[in-house]
GUMIRO-460901 format. One record per residue (C-alpha): x, y, z; residue number from 1. Coordinates in nm, 2 decimals, m for minus. Layout:
! GUMIRO-460901
{atom {X Y Z} NUM} ...
This chain:
! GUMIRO-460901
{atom {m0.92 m0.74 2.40} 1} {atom {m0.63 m0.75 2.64} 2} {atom {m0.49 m0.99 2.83} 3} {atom {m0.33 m0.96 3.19} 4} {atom {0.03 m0.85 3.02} 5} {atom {m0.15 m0.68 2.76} 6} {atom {m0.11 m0.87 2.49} 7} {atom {m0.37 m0.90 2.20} 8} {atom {m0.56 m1.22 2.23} 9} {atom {m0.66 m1.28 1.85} 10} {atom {m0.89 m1.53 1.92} 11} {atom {m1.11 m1.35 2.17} 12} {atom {m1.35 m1.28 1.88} 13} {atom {m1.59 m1.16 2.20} 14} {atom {m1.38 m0.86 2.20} 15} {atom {m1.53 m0.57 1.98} 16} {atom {m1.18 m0.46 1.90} 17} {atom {m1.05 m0.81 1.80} 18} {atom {m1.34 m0.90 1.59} 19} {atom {m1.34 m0.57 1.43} 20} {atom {m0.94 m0.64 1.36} 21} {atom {m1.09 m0.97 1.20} 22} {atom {m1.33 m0.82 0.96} 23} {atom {m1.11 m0.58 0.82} 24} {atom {m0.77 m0.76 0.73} 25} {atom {m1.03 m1.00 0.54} 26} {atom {m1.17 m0.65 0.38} 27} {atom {m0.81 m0.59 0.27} 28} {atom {m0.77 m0.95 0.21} 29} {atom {m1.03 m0.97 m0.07} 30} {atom {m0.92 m0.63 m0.21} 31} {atom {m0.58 m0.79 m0.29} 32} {atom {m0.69 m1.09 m0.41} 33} {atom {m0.94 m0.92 m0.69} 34} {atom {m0.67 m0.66 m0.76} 35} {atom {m0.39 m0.96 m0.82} 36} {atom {m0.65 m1.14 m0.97} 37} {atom {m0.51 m1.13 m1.32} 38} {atom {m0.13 m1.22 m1.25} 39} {atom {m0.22 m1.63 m1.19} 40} {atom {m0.43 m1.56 m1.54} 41} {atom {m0.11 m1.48 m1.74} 42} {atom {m0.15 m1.78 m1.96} 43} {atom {m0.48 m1.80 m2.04} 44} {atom {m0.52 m1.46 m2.07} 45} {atom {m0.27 m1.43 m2.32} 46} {atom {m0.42 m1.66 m2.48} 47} {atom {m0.79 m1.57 m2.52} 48} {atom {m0.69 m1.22 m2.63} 49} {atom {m0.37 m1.35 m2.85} 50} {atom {m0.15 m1.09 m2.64} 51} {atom {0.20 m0.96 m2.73} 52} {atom {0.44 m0.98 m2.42} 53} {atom {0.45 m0.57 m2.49} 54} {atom {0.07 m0.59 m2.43} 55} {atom {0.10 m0.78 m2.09} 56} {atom {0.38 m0.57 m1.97} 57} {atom {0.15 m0.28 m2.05} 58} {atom {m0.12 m0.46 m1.84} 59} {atom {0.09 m0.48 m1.53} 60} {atom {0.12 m0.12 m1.56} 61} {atom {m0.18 m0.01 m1.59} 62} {atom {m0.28 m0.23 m1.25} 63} {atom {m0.12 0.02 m1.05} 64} {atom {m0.17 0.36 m1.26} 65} {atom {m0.43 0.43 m1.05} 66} {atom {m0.37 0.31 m0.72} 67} {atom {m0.11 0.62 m0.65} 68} {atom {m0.35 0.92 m0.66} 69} {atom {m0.65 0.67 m0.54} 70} {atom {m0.49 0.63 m0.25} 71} {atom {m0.49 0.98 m0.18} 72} {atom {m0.86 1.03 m0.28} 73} {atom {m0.96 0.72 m0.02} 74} {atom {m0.78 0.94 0.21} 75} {atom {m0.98 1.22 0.23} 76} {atom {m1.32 0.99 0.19} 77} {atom {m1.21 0.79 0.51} 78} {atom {m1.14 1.08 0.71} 79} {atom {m1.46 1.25 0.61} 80} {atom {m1.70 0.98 0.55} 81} {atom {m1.54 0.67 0.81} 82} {atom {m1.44 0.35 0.77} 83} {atom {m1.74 0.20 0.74} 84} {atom {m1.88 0.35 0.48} 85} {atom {m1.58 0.43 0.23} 86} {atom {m1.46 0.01 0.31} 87} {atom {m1.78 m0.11 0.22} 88} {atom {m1.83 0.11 m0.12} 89} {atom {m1.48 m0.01 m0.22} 90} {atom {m1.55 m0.37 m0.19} 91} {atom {m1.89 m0.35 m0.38} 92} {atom {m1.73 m0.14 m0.66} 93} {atom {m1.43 m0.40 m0.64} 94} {atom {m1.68 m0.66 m0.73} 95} {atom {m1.85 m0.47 m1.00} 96} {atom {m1.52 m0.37 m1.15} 97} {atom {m1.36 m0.70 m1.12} 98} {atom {m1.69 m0.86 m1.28} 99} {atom {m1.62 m0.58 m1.57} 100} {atom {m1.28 m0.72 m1.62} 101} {atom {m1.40 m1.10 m1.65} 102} {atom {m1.67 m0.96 m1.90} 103} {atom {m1.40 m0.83 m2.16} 104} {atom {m1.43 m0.91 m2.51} 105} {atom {m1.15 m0.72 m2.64} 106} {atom {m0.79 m0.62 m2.52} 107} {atom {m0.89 m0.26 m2.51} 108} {atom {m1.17 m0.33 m2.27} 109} {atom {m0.95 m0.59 m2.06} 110} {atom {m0.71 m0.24 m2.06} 111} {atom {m0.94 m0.04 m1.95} 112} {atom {m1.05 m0.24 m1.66} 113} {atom {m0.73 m0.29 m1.55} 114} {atom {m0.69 0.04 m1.56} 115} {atom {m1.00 0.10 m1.29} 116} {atom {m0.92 m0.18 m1.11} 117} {atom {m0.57 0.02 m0.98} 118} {atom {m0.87 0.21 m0.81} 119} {atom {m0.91 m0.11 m0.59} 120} {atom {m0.56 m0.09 m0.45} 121} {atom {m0.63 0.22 m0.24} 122} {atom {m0.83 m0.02 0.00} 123} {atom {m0.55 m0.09 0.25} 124} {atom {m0.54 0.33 0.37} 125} {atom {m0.91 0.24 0.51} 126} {atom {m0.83 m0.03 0.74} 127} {atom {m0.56 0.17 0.90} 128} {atom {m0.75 0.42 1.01} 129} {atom {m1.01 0.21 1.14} 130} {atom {m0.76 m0.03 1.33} 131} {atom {m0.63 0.28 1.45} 132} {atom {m0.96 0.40 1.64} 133} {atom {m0.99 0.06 1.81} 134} {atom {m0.65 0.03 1.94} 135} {atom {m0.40 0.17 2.17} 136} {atom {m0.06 0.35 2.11} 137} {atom {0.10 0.03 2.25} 138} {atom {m0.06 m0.24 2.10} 139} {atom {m0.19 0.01 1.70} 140} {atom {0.18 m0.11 1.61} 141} {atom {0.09 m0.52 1.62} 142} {atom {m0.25 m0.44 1.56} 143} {atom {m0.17 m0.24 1.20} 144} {atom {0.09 m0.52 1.10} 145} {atom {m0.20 m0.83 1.13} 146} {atom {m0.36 m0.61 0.95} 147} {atom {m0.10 m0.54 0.68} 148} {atom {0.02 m0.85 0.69} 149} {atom {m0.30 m1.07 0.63} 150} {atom {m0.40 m0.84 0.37} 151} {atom {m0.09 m0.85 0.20} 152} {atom {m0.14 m1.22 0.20} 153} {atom {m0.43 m1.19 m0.07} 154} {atom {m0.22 m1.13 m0.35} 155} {atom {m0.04 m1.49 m0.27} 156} {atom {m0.36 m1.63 m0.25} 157} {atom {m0.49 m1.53 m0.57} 158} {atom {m0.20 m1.73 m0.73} 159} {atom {m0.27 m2.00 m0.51} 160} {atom {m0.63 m2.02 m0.57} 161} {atom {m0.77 m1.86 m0.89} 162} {atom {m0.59 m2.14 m1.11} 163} {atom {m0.75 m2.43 m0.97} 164} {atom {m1.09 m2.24 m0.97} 165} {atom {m1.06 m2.15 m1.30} 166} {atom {m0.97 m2.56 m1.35} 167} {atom {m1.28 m2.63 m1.16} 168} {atom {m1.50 m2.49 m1.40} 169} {atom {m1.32 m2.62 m1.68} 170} {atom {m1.32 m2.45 m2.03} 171} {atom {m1.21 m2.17 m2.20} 172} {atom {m1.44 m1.94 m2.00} 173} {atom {m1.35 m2.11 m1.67} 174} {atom {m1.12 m1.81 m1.62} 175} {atom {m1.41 m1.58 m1.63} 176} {atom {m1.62 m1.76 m1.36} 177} {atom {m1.36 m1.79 m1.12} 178} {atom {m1.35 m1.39 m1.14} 179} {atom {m1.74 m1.41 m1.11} 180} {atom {m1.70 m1.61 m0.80} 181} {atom {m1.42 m1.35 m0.63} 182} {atom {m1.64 m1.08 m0.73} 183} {atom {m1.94 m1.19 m0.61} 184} {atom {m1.77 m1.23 m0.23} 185} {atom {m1.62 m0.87 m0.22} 186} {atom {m1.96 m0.75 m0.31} 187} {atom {m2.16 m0.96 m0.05} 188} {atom {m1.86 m0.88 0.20} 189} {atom {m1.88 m0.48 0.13} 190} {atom {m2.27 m0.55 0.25} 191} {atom {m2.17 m0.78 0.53} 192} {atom {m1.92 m0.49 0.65} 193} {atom {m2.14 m0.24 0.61} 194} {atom {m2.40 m0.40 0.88} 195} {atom {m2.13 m0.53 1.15} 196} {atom {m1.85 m0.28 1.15} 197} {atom {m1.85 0.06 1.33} 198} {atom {m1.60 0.36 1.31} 199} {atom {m1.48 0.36 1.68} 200} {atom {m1.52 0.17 1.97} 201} {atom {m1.87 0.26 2.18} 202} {atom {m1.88 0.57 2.35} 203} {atom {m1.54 0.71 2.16} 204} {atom {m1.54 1.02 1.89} 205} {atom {m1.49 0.98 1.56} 206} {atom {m1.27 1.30 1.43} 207} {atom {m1.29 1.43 1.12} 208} {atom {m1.09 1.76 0.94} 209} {atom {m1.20 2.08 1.00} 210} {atom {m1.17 2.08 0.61} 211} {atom {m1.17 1.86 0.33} 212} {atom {m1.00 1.82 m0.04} 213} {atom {m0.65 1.83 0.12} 214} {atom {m0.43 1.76 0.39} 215} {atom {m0.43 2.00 0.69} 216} {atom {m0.08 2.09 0.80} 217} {atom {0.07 2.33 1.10} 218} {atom {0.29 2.61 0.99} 219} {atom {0.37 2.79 0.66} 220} {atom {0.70 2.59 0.61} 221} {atom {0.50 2.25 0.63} 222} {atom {0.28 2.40 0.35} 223} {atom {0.54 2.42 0.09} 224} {atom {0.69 2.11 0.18} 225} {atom {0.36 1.90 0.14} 226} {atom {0.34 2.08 m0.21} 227} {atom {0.71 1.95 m0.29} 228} {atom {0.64 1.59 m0.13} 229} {atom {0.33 1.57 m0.42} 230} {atom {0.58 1.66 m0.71} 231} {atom {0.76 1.28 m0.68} 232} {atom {0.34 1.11 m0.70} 233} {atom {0.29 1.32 m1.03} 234} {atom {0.61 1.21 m1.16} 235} {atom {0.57 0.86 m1.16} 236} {atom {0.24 0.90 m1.30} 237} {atom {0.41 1.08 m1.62} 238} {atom {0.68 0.79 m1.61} 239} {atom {0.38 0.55 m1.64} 240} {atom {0.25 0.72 m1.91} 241} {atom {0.60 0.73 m2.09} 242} {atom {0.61 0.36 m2.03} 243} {atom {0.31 0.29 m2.25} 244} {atom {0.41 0.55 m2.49} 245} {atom {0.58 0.44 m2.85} 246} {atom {0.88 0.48 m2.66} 247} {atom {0.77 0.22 m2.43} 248} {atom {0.53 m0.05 m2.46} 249} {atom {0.34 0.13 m2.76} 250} {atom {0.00 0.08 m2.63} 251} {atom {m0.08 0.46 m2.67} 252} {atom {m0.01 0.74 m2.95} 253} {atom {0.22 0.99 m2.84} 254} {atom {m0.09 1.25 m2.87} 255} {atom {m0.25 1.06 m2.60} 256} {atom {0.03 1.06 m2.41} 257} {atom {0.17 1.41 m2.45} 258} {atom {m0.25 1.52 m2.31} 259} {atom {m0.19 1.29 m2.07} 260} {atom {0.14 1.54 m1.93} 261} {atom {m0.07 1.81 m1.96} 262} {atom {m0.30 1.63 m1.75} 263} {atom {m0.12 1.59 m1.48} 264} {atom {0.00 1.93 m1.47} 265} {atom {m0.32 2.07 m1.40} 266} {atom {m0.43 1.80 m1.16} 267} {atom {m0.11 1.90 m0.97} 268} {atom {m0.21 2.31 m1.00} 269} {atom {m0.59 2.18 m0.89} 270} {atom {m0.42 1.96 m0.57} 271} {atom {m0.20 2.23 m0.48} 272} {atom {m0.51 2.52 m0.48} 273} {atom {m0.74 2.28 m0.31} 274} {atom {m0.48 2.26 m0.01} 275} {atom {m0.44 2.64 0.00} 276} {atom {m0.79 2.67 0.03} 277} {atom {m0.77 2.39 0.35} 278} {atom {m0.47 2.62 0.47} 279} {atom {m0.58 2.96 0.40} 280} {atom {m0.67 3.06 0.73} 281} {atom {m0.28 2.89 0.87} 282} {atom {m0.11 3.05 0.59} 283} {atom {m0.28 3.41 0.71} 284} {atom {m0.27 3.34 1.07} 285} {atom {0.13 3.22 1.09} 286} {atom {0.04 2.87 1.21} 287} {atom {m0.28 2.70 1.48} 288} {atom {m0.28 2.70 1.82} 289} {atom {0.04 2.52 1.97} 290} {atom {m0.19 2.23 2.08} 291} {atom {m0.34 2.15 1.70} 292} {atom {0.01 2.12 1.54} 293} {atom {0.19 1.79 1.43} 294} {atom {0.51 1.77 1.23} 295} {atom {0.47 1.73 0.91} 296} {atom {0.84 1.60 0.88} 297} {atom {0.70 1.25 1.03} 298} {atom {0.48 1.24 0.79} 299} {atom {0.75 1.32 0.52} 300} {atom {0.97 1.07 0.67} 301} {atom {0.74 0.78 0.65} 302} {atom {0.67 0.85 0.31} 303} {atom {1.01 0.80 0.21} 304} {atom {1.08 0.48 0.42} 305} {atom {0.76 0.34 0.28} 306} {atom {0.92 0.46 m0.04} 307} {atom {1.22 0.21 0.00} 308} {atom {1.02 m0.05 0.20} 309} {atom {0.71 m0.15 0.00} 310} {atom {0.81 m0.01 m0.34} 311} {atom {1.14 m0.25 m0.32} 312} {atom {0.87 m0.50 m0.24} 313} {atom {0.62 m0.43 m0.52} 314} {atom {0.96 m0.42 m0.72} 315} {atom {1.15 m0.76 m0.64} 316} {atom {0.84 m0.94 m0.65} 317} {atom {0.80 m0.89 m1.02} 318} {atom {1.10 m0.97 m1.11} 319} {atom {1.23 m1.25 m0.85} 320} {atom {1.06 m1.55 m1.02} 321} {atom {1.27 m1.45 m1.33} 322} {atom {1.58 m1.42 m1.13} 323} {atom {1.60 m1.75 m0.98} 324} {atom {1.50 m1.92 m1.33} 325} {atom {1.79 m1.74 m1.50} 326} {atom {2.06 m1.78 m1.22} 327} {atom {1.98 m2.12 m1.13} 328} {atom {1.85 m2.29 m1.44} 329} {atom {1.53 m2.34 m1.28} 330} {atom {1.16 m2.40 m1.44} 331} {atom {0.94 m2.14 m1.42} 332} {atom {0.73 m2.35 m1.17} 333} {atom {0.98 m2.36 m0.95} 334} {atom {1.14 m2.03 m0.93} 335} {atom {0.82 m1.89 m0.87} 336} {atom {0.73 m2.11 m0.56} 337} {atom {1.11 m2.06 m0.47} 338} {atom {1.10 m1.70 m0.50} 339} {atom {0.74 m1.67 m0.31} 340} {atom {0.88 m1.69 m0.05} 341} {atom {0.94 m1.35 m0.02} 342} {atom {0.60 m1.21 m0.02} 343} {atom {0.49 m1.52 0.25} 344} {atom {0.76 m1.30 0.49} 345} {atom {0.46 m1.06 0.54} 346} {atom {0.25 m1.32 0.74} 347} {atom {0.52 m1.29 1.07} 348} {atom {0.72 m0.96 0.92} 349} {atom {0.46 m0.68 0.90} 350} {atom {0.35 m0.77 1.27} 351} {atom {0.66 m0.83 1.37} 352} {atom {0.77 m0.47 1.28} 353} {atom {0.44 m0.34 1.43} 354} {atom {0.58 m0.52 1.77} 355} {atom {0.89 m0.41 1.79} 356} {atom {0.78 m0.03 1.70} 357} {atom {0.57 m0.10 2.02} 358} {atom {0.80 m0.27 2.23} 359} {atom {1.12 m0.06 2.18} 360} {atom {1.02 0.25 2.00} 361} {atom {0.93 0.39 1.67} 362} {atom {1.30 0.55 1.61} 363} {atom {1.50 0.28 1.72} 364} {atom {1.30 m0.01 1.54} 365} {atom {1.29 0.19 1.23} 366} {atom {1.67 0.28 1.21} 367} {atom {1.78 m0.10 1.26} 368} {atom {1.49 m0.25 1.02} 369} {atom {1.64 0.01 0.76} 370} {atom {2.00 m0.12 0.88} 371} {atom {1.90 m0.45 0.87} 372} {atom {1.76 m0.37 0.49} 373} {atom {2.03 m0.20 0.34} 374} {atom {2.25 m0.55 0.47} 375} {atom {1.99 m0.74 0.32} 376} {atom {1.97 m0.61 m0.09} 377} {atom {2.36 m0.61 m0.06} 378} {atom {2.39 m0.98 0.03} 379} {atom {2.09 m1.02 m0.28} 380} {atom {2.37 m0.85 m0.52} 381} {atom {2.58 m1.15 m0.49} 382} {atom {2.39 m1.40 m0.54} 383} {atom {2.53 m1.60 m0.83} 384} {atom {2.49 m1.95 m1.00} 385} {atom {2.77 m2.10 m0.77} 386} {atom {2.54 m2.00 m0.46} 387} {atom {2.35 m2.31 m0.35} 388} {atom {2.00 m2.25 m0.39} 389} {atom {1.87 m2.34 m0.03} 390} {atom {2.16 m2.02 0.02} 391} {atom {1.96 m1.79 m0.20} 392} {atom {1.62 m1.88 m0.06} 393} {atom {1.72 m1.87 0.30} 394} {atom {1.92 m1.48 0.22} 395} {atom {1.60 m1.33 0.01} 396} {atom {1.37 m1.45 0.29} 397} {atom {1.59 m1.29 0.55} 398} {atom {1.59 m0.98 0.33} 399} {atom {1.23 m0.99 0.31} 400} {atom {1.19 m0.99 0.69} 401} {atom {1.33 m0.66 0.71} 402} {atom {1.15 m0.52 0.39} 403} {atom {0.86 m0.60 0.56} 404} {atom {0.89 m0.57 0.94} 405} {atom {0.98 m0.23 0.80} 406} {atom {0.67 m0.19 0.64} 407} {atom {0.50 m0.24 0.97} 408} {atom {0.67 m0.01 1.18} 409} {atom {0.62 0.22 0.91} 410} {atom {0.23 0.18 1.02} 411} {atom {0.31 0.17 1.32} 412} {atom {0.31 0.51 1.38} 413} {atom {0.08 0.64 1.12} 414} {atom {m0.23 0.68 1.33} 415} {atom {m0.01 0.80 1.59} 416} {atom {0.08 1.17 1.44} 417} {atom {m0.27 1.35 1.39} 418} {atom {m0.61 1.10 1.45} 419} {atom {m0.82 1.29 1.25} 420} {atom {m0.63 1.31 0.95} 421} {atom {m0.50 0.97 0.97} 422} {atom {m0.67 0.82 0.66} 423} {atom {m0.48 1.13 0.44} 424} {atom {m0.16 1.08 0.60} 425} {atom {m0.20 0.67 0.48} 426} {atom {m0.31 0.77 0.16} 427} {atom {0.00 0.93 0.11} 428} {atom {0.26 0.71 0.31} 429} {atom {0.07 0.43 0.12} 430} {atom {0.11 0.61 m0.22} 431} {atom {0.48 0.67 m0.19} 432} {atom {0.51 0.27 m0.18} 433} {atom {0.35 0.29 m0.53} 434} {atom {0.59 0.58 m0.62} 435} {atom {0.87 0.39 m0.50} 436} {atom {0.78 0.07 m0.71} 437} {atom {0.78 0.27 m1.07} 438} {atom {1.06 0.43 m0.93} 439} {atom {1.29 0.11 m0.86} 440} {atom {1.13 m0.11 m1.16} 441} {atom {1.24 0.19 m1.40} 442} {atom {1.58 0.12 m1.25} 443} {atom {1.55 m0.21 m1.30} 444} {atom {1.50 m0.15 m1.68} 445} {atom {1.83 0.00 m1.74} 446} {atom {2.03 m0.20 m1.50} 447} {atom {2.19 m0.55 m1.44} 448} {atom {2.00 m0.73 m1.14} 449} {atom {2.28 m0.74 m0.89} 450} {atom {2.33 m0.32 m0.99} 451} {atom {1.93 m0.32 m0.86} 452} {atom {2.02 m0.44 m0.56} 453} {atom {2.28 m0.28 m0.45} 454} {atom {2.06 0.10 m0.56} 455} {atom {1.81 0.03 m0.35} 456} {atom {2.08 m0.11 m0.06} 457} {atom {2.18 0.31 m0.15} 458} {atom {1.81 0.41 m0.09} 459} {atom {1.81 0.25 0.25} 460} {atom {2.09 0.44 0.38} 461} {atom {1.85 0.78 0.27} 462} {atom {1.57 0.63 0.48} 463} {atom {1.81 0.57 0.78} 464} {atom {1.98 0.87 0.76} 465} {atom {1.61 1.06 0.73} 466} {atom {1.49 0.88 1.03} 467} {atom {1.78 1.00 1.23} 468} {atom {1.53 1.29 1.30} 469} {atom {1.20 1.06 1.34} 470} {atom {1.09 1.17 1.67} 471} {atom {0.88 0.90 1.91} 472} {atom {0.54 1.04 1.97} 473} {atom {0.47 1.12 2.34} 474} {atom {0.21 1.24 2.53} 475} {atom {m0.13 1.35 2.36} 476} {atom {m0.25 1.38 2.04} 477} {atom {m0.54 1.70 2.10} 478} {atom {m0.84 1.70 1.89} 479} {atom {m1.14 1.89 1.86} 480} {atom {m1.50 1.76 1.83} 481} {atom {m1.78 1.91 1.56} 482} {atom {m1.90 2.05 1.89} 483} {atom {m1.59 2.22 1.96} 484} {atom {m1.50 1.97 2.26} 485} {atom {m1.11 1.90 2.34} 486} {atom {m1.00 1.58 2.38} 487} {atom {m0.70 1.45 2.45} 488} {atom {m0.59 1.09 2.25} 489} {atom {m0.31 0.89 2.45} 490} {atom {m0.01 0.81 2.18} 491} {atom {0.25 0.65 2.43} 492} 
């Protein structure tokens, strides 16, 4: 796995820990591809089911509904079931579900499974708790970005490749088989996975929470602030919900939409009683032993950095392609190959952030990535029609490079603040990207394109100023076995 300076040597597919890296960013690859499947499929989508742009807009939506509490669901399933298992039930359902998707007759059905396939999205929180288990505290940064980074890389290749598929096959169905194709490789990967990945390395414990249906945290204090971290996830589900309301989109009655609120309510009464009951015993004792705590302030403070990092990105993405076609005069073709070049930062950005998290620090590399972003979105808000383009390509890619270095040092240090809850912890960093991308594409509803810019430059100086107090893990990480063994898990 290592070589003499202790660098990862990624083509040493001999190594257990390198070829398990391997199989997994493809895992996450082919998740992103089928759940960006439909974006390259605009056209003939529209098309075949004589779609309103209100319809499409709602379809985008609906693509990521689910992904936000899904993410917290794969959570608890990772931790409590491993890796293996819950990564190779997701990509067989991905197939199934994307297969549904190309079997629509109807714009309600091609809703609906849309709708599920947000379900797919929660795939990235696996792999980082599996990376996590097969490498060390100074190489999990690098480790988590190629991970993240490759992964990423599927929704670009879905534009890049579903198109000419769908050509390939030729006629108006051609669309359909292409998806049929895709779906048919997640589900013959999830078996593939299934027989050649493991949990952890040979000879090492996989952890798992004393409890499941919520996240374990140290002291009564931590316990209401988890509760108030979950009120920003609910909310962007209800602004969802307003966005395909009559007020919105108008894909739904306001009497679905109004249950829908009530909904969410009691799924946020039902979280919140499920992590008492995990807590109970904390919330009677005072706190756990000195050696089981962990901060739940990291946690909060990579949720909110993942917040402004990959919800900007989720965010600009949608509407860059646009931007350069209206600034520049340019043809959709090319302000969308121009403006790709944003999301093909995350091939050398995500593991570049993951390196420098290793190499100088977790606090350090986060505060100058958020520095380095906040300068970033404010050099985007200028960007006008007497900017050369070459300019405006060269700034959003340097933008990007921060967005998403950010992203990995973010990740970093997820699997560095409690091992056996480290699937729960993603789930909910991971969600708060989700979060963030409503968030900012709300904003983006009500607000000139340079004004977008320069609010999120404002929401980067909240996640600098919030990882101020980021402390660098040192020492151990203690754990207990099902046996009731101590171990102690390295994290410098």
């Amino acid at each position: 796995m290592n070589s003499p300076s202790g660098k990862l040597q990624l083509l040493d597919v001999k190594s257990p820990a390198i070829r398990t890296l391997h199989i997994t960013w493809f895992a996450f690859f082919i998740t992103f591809v089928l759940w960006f499947s439909h974006a390259p499929m605009k056209g003939v989508l529209t098309a075949a089911f004589d779609m309103t742009n209100a319809q499409w807009k709602a379809l985008l939506i609906l693509n990521v509904a689910l992904t936000i509490p899904s993410r917290i669901i794969i959570g608890i399933l990772v931790d409590k079931f491993g890796p293996r298992h819950t990564f190779s039930f997701l990509l067989m359902a991905a197939g199934i579900l994307c297969s549904f998707f190309a079997l629509a007759q109807s714009f309600e059905m091609l809703a609906l499974a849309r709708f599920l396939m947000g379900f797919v999205g929660a795939g990235f929180v696996i792999g980082i708790r599996l990376v996590g288990e097969w490498f060390p505290a100074r190489q999990v940064g690098l480790a988590e970005g190629i991970y993240g980074g490759w992964g990423n890389f599927g929704s670009a290749a879905a534009a890049m490749i579903l198109p000419s598929l769908a050509l390939a096959f030729g006629g108006e169905n051609g669309w359909r088989y292409a998806l049929f194709t895709i779906s048919s490789i997640s589900f013959l990967y999830g078996i593939f996975f299934y027989r050649v990945a493991r949990n952890t390395p040979k000879g090492s414990t996989y952890f798992k929470p004393k409890k499941s249906g919520g996240l374990e945290v140290s002291t009564p204090r931590d316990f209401w602030f988890l509760l108030c971290m979950n009120v920003p996830m609910y909310a962007a589900l209800a602004v969802l919900a307003w966005k395909l309301s009559p007020a919105g989109v108008d894909l739904l009655a306001q009497p679905f939409v109004t249950s829908a609120y009530v909904i969410l309510v009691l799924l946020f009464i039902f979280q919140s009683y499920q992590i008492y009951k995990v807590n109970a015993e904390m919330l009677k004792a005072g706190s756990v032993p000195e050696h089981q705590r962990y901060s739940f302030r990291q946690v909060a403070i990579l949720d909110i950095n993942y917040f402004i990092t990959f919800g900007s990105e989720l965010a600009v993405i949608s509407m860059l392609p646009a931007f350069f076609a209206e600034t520049f005069g340019l043809s959709p073709v090319k302000a969308g190959l121009l403006a790709s070049g944003f999301a093909f930062m995350n091939l050398v950005a995500r593991p570049g952030g993951g390196y420098l998290s290793d190499r100088f620090g977790r606090r350090k590399t986060m505060l100058i990535l958020l520095a380095g972003l906040a300068l970033g979105y404010l050099t985007l808000s200028q960007i006008g029609p007497s900017w050369p383009v070459a300019l405006a390509v060269l700034a959003t890619m340097t933008c990007s490079f921060f967005v998403q270095a950010g992203e990995g040092a973010v990740f970093a240090m997820v699997p560095l603040i409690q091992r056996r809850m480290t699937g729960q912890i993603a789930g909910m960093t991971g969600a708060y990207g989700n979060v963030g991308a409503v968030t900012f594409l709300t904003i983006y509803s009500f607000v000139s394109t340079p004004t977008f810019f320069l609010i999120i430059a404002a929401s980067s100086i909240l996640g600098f100023a919030a990882s101020y107090f980021l402390a660098d893990p040192k020492g151990h990480i203690t754990e207990v076995d099902e046996d009731g063994n101590v171990q102690l898990i390295d994290v410098n």
